[in-house]
N, C-alpha and C positions, 0 to 999 in steps of 0.2 A: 169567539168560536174559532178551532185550529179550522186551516183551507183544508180543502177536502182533496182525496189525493184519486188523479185520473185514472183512469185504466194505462194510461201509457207508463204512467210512475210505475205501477202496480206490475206492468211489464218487465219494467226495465230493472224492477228492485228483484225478478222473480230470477231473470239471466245472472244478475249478480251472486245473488242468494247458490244456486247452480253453481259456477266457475267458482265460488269461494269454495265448496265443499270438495269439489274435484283436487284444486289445489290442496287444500289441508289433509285429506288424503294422499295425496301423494307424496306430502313430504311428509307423512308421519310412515309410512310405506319404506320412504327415503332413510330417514331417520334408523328405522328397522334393519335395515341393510337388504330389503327383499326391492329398492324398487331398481329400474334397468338406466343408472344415471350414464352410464358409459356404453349404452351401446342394447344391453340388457337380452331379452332371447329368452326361449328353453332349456339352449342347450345347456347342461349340467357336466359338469369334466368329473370322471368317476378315478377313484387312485387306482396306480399300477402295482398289480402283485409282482412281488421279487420272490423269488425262491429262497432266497436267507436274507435277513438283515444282520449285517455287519456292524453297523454303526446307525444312530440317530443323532441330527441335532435339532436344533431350535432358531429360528433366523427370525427377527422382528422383520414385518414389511410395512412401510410409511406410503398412502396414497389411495389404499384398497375401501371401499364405501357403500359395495353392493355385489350380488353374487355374481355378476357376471364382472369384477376384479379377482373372483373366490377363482372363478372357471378359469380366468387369463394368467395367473400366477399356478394354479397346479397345472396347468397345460406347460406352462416354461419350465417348471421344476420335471414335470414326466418327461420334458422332451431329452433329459437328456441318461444318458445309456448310464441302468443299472440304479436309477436313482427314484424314489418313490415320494411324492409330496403331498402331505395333507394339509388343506387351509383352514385356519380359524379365523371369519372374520372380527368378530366382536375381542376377539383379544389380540387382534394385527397381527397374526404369527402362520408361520407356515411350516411344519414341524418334517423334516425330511429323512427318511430313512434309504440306506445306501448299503450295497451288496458288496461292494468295495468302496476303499475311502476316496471321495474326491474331492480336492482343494474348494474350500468356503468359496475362492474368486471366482469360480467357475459358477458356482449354484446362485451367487449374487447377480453376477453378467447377465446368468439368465432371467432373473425377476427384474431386473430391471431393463432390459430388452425389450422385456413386453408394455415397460410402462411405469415402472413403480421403485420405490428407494431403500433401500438396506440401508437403515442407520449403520456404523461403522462405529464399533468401540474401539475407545486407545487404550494402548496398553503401556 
């Protein structure tokens, strides 16, 4: 005959049971790119309208993993005058449009300032 299992097991297996689901929610959450592994929040960084766009490029960012890296890289890329960034997490890119041209080192300085890595191709 198996031992019979006490109300304390029956307890202890029920906390576990609990704290497991929380976790695997959270990292499937995680995974998603919706949970707040950095810091996380409400707040939502919305893009800056420019009056013309001049120019667009495209800049891979290495590091970004949830929306509040989405908020922290277009917050670097809008802070700086005349330039407009939109984030794609699931495709690591943040794709910026500019009223005038300004040098790549400047718009990299700035995402990684707040945190995060511009691969760099050779040429």
């Amino acid at each position: 005959m198996p031992p019979s299992i006490s109300a304390t097991n029956l307890i202890v297996i029920a906390i576990l049971a609990v704290i497991l689901f929380f976790a695997v929610r959270s990292s499937i959450r995680h995974l998603h790119g919706a949970g707040g592994c950095c810091g996380g929040g409400t707040y939502k960084a919305h893009p800056k309208k420019l009056e013309h766009v001049a120019q667009t490029k495209t800049f891979p960012v290495d590091g970004m993993t949830c929306q509040h890296c989405v908020n922290r890289v277009m917050d670097a890329v809008n802070s700086i005058d005349g330039v407009s960034g939109v984030v794609h997490l699931k495709k690591g890119i943040v794709t910026v449009s500019m009223e005038h041209p300004v040098e790549d080192a400047i718009i990299c300085q700035a995402i990684e300032k707040a945190g995060y890595t511009v691969p760099r191709t050779k040429n």
